[in-house]
C-alpha positions in Angstrom: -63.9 49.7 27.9 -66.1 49.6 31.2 -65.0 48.0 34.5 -68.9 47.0 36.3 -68.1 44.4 39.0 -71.4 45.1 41.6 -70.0 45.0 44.8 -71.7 48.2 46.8 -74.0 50.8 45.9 -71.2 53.1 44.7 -69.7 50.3 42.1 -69.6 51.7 38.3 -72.7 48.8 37.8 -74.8 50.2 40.0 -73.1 54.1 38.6 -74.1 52.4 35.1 -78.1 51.4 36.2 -78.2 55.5 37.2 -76.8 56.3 34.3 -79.3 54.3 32.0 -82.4 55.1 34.2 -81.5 58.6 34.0 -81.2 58.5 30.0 -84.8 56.7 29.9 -85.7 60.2 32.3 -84.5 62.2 29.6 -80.8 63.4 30.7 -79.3 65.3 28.2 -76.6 63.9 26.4 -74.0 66.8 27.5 -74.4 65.5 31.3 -74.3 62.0 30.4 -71.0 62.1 28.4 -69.5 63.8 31.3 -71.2 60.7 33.8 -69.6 58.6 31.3 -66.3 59.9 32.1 -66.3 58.6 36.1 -66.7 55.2 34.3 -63.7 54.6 31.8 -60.6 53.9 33.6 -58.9 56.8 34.1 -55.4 55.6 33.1 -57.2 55.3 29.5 -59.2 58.8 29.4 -56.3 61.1 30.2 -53.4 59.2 27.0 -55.0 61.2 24.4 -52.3 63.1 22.8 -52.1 65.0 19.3 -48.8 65.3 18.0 -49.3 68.3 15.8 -45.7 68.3 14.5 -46.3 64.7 13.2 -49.7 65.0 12.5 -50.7 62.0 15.1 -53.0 60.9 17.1 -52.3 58.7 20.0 -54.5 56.9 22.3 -52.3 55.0 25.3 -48.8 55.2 23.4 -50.5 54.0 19.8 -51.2 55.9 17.1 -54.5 55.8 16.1 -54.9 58.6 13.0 -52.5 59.9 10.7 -52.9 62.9 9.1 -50.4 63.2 6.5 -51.9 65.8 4.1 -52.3 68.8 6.9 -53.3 71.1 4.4 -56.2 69.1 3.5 -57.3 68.0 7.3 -56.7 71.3 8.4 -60.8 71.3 9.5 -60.8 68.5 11.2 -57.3 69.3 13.1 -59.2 72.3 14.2 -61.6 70.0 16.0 -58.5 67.8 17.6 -56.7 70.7 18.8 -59.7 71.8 20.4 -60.0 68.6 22.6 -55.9 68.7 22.7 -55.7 72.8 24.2 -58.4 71.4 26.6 -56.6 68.5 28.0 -59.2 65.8 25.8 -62.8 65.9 28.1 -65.1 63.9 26.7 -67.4 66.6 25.7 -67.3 70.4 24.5 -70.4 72.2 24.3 -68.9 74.6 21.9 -65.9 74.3 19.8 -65.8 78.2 19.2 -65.9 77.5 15.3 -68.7 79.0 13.2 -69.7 76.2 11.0 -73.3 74.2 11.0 -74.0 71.5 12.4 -74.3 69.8 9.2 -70.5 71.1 8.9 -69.7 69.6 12.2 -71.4 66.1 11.2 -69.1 66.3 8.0 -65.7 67.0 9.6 -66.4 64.4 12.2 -67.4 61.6 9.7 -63.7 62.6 7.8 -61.9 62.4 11.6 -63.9 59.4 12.2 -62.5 57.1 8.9 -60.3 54.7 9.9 -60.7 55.1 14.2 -61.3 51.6 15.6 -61.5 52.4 19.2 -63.1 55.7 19.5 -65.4 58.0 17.4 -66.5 61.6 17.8 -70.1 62.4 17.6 -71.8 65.8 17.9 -73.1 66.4 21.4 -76.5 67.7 20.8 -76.0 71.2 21.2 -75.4 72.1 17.7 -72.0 73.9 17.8 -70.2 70.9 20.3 -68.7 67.5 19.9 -67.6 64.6 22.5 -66.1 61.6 21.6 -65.9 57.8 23.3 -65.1 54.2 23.0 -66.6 52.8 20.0 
């Protein structure tokens, strides 16, 4: 979800044109996802919770992914309580895990089943991951 009402040169539209001209210049994606961030309403970026006693995860009061079999999940819980211990940015450039980034693109397609309004993606840097509104 985007608010883009173009009122003055510092509206999120006008944020939004600098953010898509920059992309066609060839900004990374790591400094994008972070630009991204001044755009979602803040009220919505900072509800991510993980409930690790419960094996939840909750976006704005809802739970969005169950992990029921923790023993199972445990990889990608590893990735969540990355982006939990760090207060949920949008992006880490490392997760301080030694897998592959063919590892990393398998965990996040298992953490990714069933999420309707968010996915994680890898970042681009091989060993990080961000996540955003699908």
């Amino acid at each position: 979800m985007r608010i883009a009402v173009p009122i003055t040169d510092s509206s999120p539209a006008f944020l939004g044109d600098r953010l898509a001209t920059a992309v066609s210049n060839g900004v990374s994606s790591v400094i994008l996802n972070r630009c991204e961030a001044i755009l979602d309403p803040p009220e919505v970026a900072t509800k991510m919770h993980w409930d690790e006693a419960e094996g939840k995860l909750i976006l704005n009061e809802a739970v969005i992914r169950q992990i029921r079999n923790r023993g199972k999940g445990t990889r990608i819980i590893e990735i969540i309580r990355c982006f939990q211990d760090r207060g949920w940015p949008r992006a880490i450039d490392d997760l301080g895990l030694r897998w592959t980034s063919d590892q990393i693109h398998e965990r996040l397609r298992s953490l990714n089943e069933g999420l309707a309004q968010i996915e994680f993606r890898q970042n681009g840097t091989g060993t990080g991951v961000a996540w955003g509104w699908k």
